[in-house]
PyMOL CGO cylinders between C-alpha atoms (Angstrom):
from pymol import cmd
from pymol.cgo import CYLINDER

trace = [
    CYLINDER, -40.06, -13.13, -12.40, -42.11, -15.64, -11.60, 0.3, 1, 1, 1, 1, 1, 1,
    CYLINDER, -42.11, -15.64, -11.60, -42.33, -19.11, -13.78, 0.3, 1, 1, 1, 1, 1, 1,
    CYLINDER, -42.33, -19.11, -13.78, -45.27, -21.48, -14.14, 0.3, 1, 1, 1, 1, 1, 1,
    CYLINDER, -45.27, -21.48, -14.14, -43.03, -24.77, -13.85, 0.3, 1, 1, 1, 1, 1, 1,
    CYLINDER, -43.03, -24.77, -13.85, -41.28, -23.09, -10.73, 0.3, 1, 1, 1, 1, 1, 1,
    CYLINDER, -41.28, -23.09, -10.73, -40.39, -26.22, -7.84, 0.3, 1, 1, 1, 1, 1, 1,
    CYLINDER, -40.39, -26.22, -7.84, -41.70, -25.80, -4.55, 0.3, 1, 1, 1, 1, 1, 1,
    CYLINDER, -41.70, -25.80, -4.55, -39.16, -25.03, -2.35, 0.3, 1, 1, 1, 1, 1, 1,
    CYLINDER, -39.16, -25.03, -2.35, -38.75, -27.49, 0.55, 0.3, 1, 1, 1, 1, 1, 1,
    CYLINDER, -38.75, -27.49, 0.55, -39.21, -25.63, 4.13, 0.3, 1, 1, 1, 1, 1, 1,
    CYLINDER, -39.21, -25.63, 4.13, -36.01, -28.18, 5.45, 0.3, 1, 1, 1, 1, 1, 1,
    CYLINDER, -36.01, -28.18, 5.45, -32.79, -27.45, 3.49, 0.3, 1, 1, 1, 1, 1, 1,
    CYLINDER, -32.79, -27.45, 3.49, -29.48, -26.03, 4.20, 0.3, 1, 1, 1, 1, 1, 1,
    CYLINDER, -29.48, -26.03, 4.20, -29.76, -22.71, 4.66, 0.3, 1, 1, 1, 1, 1, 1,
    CYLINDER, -29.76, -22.71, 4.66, -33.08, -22.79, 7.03, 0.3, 1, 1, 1, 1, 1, 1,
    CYLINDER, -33.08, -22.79, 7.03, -30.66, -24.81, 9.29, 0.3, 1, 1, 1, 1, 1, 1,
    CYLINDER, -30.66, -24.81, 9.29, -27.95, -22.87, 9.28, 0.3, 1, 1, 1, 1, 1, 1,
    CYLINDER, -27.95, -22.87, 9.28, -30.02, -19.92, 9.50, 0.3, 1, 1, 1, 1, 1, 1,
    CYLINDER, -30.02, -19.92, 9.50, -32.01, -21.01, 12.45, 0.3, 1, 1, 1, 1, 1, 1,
    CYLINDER, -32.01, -21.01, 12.45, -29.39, -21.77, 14.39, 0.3, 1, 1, 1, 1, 1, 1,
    CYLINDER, -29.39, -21.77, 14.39, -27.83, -18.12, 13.66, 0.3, 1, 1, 1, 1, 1, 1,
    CYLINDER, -27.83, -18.12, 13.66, -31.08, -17.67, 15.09, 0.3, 1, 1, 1, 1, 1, 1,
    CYLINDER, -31.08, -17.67, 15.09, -30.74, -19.29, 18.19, 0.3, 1, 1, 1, 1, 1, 1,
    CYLINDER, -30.74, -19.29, 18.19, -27.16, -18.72, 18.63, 0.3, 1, 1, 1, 1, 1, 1,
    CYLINDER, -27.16, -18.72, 18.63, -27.96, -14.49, 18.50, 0.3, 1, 1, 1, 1, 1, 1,
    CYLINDER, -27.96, -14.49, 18.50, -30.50, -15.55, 21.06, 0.3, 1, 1, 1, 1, 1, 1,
    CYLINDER, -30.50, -15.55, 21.06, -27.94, -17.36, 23.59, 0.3, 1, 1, 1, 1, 1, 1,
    CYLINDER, -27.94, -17.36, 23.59, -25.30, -14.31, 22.96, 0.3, 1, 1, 1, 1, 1, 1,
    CYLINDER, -25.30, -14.31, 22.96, -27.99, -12.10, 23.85, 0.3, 1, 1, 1, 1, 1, 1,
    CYLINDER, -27.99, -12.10, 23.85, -28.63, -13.98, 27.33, 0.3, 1, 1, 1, 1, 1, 1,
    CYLINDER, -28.63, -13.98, 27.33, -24.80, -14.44, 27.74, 0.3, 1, 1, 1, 1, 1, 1,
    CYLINDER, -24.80, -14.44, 27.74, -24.00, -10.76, 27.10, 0.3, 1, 1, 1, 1, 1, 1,
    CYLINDER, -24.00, -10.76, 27.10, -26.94, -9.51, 29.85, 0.3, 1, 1, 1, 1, 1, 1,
    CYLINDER, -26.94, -9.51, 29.85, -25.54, -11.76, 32.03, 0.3, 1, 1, 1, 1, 1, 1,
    CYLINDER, -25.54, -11.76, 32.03, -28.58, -14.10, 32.56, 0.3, 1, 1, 1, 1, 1, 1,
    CYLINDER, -28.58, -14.10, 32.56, -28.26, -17.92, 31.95, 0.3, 1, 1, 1, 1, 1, 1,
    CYLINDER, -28.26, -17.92, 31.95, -27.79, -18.96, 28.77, 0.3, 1, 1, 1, 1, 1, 1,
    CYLINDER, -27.79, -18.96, 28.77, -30.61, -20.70, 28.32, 0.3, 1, 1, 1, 1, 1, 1,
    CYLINDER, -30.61, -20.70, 28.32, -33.44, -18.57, 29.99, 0.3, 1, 1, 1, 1, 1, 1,
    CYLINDER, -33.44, -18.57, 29.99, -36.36, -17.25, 28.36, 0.3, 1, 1, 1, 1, 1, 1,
    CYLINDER, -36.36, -17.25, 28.36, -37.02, -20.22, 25.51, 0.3, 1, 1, 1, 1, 1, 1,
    CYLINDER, -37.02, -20.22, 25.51, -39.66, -18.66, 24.19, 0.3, 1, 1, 1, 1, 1, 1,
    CYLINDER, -39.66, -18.66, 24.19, -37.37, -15.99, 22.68, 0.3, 1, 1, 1, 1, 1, 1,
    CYLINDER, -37.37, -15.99, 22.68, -35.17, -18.74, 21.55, 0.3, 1, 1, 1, 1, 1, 1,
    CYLINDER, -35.17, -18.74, 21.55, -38.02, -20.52, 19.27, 0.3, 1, 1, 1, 1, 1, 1,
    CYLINDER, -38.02, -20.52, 19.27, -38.61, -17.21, 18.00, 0.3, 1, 1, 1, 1, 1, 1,
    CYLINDER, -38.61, -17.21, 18.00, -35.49, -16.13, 16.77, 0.3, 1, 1, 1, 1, 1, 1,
    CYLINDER, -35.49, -16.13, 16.77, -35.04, -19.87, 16.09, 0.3, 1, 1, 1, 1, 1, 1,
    CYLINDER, -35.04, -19.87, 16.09, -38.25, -20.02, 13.73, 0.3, 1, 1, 1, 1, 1, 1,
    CYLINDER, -38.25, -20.02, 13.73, -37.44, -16.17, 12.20, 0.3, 1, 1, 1, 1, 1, 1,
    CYLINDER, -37.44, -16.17, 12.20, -33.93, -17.69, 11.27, 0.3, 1, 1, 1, 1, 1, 1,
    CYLINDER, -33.93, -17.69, 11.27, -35.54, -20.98, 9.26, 0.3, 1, 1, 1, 1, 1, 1,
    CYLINDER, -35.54, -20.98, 9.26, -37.89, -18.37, 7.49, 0.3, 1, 1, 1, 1, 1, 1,
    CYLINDER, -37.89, -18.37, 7.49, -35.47, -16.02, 6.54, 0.3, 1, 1, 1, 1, 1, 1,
    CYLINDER, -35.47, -16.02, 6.54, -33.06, -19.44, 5.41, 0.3, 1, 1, 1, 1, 1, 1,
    CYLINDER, -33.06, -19.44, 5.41, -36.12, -20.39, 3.40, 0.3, 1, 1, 1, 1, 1, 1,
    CYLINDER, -36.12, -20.39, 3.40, -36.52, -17.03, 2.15, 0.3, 1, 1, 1, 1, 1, 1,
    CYLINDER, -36.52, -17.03, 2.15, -32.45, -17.33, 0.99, 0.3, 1, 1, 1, 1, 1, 1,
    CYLINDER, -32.45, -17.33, 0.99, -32.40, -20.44, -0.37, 0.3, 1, 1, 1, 1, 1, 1,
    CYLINDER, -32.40, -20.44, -0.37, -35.89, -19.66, -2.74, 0.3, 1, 1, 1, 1, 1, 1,
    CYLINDER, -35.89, -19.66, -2.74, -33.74, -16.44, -3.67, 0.3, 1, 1, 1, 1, 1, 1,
    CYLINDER, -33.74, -16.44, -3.67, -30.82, -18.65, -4.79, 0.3, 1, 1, 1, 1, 1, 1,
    CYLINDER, -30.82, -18.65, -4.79, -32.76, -21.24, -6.67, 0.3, 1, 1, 1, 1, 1, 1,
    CYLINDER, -32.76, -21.24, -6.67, -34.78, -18.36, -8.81, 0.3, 1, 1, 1, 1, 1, 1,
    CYLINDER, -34.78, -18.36, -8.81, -31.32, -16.82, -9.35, 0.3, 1, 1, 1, 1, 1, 1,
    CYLINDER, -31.32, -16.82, -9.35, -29.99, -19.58, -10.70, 0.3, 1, 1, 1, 1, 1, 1,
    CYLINDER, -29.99, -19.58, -10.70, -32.54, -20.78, -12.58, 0.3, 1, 1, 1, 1, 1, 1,
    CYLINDER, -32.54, -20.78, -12.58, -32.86, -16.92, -14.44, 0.3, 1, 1, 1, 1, 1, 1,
    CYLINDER, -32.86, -16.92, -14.44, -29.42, -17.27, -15.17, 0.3, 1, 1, 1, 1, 1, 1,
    CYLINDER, -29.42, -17.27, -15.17, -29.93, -20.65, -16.96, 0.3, 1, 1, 1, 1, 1, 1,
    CYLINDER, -29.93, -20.65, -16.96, -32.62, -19.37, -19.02, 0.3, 1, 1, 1, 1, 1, 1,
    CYLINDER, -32.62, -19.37, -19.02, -30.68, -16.53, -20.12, 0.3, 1, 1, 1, 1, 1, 1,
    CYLINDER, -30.68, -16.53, -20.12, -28.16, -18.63, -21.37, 0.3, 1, 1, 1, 1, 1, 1,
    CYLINDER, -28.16, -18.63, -21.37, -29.56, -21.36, -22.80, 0.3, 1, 1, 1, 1, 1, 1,
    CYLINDER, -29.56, -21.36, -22.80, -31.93, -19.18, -25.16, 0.3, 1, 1, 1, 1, 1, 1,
    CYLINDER, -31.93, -19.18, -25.16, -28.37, -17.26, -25.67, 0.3, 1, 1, 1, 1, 1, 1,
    CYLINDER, -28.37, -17.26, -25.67, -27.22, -20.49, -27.25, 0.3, 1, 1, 1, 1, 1, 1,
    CYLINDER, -27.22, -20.49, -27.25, -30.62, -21.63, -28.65, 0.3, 1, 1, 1, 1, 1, 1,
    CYLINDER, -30.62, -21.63, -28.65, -30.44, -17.84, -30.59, 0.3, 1, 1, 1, 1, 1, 1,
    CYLINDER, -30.44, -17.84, -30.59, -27.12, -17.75, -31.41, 0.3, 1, 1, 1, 1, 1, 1,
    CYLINDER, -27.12, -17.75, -31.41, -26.29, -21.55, -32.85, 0.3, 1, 1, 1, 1, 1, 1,
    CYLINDER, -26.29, -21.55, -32.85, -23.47, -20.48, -34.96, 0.3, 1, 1, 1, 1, 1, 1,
    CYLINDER, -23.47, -20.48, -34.96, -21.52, -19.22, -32.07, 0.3, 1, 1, 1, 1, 1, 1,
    CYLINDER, -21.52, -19.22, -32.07, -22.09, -22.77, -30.13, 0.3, 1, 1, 1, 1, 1, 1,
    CYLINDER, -22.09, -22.77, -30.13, -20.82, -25.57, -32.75, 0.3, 1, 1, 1, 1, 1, 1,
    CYLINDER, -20.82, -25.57, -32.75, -21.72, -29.11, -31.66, 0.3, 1, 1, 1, 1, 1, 1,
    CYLINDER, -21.72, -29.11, -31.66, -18.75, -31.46, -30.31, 0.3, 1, 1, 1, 1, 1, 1,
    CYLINDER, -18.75, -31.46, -30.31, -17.26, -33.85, -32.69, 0.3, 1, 1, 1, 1, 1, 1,
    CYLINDER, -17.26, -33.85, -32.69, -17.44, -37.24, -31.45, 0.3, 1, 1, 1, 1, 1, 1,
    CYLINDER, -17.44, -37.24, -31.45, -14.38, -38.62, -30.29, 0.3, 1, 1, 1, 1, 1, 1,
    CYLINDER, -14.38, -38.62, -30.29, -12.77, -41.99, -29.17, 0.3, 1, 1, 1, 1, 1, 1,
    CYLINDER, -12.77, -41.99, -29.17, -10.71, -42.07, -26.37, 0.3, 1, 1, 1, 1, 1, 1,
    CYLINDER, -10.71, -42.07, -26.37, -8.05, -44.30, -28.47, 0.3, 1, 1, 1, 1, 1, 1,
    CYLINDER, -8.05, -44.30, -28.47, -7.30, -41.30, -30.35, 0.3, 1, 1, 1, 1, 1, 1,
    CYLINDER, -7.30, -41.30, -30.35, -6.23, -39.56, -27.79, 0.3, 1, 1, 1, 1, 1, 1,
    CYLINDER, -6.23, -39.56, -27.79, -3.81, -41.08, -25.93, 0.3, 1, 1, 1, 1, 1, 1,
    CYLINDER, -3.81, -41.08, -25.93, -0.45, -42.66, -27.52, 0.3, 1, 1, 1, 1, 1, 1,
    CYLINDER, -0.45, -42.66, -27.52, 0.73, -45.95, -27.87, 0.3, 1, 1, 1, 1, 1, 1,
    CYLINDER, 0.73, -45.95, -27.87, 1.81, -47.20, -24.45, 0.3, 1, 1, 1, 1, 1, 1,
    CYLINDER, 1.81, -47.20, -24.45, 5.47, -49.44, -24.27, 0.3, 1, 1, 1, 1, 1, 1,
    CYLINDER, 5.47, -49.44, -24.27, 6.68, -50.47, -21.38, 0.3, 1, 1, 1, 1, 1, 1,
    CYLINDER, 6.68, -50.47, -21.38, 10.21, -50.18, -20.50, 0.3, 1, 1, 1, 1, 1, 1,
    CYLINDER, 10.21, -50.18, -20.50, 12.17, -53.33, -20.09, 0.3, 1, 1, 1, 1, 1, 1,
]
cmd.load_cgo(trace, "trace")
């Protein structure tokens, strides 16, 4: 579902990292586990490096439209149903606490 006040997702965040560097560690592995040097053949690791970050951008955009569905649901849920959502009374913080004595 898309939104028309939907954020642009940054291309840097935490999951294109982490993702990218899944990327480049499956890379490495690969090299270690044919028994080449670890760090032959960098043009396969910017690839898998750059596939990671796209499918970490991918994730994250997936996460951020999840969430923000969810908090649409609910808040018409409560802007529907106001009876089941009472405001808060307003309270002091005096009330609740008791008198403090100190022992002597």
């Amino acid at each position: 579902m898309k939104y028309s006040t939907e954020i642009p997702t940054p291309l840097v965040n935490r999951y294109s990292i982490i993702f990218g560097l899944y990327g480049l560690g499956a890379s490495v592995l690969n090299n270690g586990l044919t028994f080449r040097p670890l760090w032959t053949g960098m043009h396969r690791h910017l690839i898998c490096t750059a596939i990671g970050s796209v499918i970490g951008w991918y994730a994250y955009r997936y996460e951020v439209n999840k969430n923000a569905q969810l908090e649409y649901r609910n808040r018409t849920y409560m802007e529907r149903h106001p009876e089941l959502f009472p405001p808060d009374e307003q309270r002091k913080v005096g009330n609740d606490y008791h008198n403090w004595l100190p022992l002597r």
